[in-house]
C-alpha positions in Angstrom: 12.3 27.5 -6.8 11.5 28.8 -3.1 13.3 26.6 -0.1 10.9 26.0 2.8 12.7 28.0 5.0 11.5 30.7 2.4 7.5 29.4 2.5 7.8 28.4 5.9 10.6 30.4 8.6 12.3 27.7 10.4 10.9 24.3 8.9 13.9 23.3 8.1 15.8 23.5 10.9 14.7 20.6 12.3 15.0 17.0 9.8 14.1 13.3 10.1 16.2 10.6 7.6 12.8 8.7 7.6 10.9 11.6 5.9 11.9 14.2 3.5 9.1 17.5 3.0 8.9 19.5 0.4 6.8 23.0 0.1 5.6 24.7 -2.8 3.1 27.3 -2.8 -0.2 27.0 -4.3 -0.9 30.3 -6.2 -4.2 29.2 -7.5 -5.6 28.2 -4.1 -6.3 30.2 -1.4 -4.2 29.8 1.3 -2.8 26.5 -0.2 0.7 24.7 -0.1 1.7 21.3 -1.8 3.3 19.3 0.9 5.5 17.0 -1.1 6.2 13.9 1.3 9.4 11.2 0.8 9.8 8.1 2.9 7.2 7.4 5.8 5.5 7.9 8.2 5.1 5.7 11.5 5.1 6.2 15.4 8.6 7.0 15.3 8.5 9.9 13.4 5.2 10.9 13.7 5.5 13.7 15.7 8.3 15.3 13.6 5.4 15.4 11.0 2.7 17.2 12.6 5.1 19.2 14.3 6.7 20.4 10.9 2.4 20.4 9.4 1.7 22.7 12.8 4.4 25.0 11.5 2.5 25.2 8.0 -0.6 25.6 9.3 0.7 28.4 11.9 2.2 30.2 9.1 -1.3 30.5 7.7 -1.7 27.8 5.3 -5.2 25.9 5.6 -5.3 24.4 2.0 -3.1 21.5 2.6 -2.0 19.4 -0.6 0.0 16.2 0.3 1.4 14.8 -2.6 1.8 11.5 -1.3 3.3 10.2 -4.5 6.9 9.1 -2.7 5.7 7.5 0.2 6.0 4.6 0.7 4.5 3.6 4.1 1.9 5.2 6.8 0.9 3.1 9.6 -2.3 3.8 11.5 -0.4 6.4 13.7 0.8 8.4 10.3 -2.9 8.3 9.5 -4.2 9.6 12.6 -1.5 12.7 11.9 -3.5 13.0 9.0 -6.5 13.4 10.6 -5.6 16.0 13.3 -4.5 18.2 10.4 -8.0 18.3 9.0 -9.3 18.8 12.7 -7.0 21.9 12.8 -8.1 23.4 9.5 -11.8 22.9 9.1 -12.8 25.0 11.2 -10.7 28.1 10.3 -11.9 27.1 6.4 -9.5 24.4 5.2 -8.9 21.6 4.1 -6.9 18.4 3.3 -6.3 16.6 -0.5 -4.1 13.7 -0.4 -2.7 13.2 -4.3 -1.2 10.1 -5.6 -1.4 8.2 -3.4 0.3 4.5 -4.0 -2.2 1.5 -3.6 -0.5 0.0 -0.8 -0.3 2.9 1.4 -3.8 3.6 -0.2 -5.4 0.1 1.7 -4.3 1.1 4.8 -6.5 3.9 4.8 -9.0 1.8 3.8 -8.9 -0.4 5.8 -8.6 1.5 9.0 -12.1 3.2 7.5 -10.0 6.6 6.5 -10.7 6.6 2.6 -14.1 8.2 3.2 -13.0 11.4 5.5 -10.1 12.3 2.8 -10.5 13.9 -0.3 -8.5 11.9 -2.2 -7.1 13.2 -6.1 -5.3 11.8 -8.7 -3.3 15.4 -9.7 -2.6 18.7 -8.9 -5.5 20.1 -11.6 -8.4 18.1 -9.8 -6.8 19.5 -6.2 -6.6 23.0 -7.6 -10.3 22.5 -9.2 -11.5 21.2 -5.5 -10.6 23.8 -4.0 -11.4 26.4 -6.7 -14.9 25.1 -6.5 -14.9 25.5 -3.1 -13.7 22.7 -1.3 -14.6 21.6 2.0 -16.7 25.3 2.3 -19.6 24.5 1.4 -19.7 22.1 4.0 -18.8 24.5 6.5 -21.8 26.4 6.1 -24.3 24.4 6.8 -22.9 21.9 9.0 -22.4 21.1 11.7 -26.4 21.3 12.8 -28.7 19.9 15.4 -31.6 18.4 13.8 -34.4 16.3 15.4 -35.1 12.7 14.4 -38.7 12.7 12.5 -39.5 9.4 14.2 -38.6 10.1 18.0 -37.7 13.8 18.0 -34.0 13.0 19.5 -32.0 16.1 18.9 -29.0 14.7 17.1 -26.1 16.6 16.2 -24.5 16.1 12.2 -21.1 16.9 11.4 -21.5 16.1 7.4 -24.2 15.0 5.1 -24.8 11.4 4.6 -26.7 8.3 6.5 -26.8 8.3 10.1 -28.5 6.4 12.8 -30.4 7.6 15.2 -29.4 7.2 19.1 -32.5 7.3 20.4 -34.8 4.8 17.6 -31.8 3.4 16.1 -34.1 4.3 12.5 -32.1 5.4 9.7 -31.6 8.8 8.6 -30.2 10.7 5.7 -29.1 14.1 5.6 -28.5 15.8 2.5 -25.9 18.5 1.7 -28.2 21.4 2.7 -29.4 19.6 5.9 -32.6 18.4 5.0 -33.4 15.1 7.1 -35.2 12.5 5.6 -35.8 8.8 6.8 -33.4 6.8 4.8 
């Protein structure tokens, strides 16, 4: 098995007793790596974690699989790591799966409102399947787009499909995957 120093020149040469990471390359995903993560993540170690992700990312992996399987604790500032890594790779075409994730690390996303921006798997198969159906892409290509609200004509700018309210009427809008606006 490849060390990460072989994936990844130099990510080892830095190391937090808080949390262990693991590389493995994804062969059947473009551009992917399984991130295996031990321990957890808070505000003290934090920025050892997304600067050891901005390593990955900089050696040109955008398919980012955390198996989150061994960790046992992120707080809100672990979670916000989290989401600067999918800010990062959308848009040069990536994306984030979190796998395995263990319930009680699992409600903190949930309850900081986090569940619904991750893609969130139960195994490697379904991660390798997301992604070999094209993952996050075919949100890429249509969005993000400026539509106007049928009620008020409000340009309004959507990142993602899904139900939105308007700033301007406040009426309810739904936009579907090919950005087709609807009142909803």
């Amino acid at each position: 098995m490849e060390n990460n120093n072989t994936i990844v020149p130099g990510f080892d040469n830095e190391k937090d007793d808080s949390l262990t990471i693991s590389l493995r390359k994804a062969d059947s995903i473009n551009k992917g790596i399984f991130i295996y993560l031990s321990g957890y993540i808070d505000t003290y170690n934090s920025s050892f974690f997304q600067k050891q992700m901005t390593k990955v990312i900089d050696a040109g992996f955008i398919n980012l699989v955390f198996n989150c399987s061994s960790l046992n604790y992120v707080s809100s500032t672990g979670i916000g790591s989290f989401t600067v890594f999918l800010k990062v790779v959308k848009p040069k075409g990536g994306d984030v799966v979190l796998l395995e994730i263990q319930p009680k690390v699992y409600e903190v996303f949930q309850l900081l409102g986090f569940s619904q921006f991750f893609n969130i798997k139960s195994s490697a198969d379904e991660a390798i399947a997301y992604f070999s159906n094209g993952g996050g892409a075919s949100e890429n290509s249509t969005f993000p787009l400026v539509i106007s609200c049928p009620v008020c004509n409000k340009k309004l700018r959507a990142t993602k499909s899904g139900r939105f309210r308007c700033s301007g009427c406040r009426s309810i809008l739904a936009i579907n995957d090919v950005g087709e606006v609807s009142l909803g």
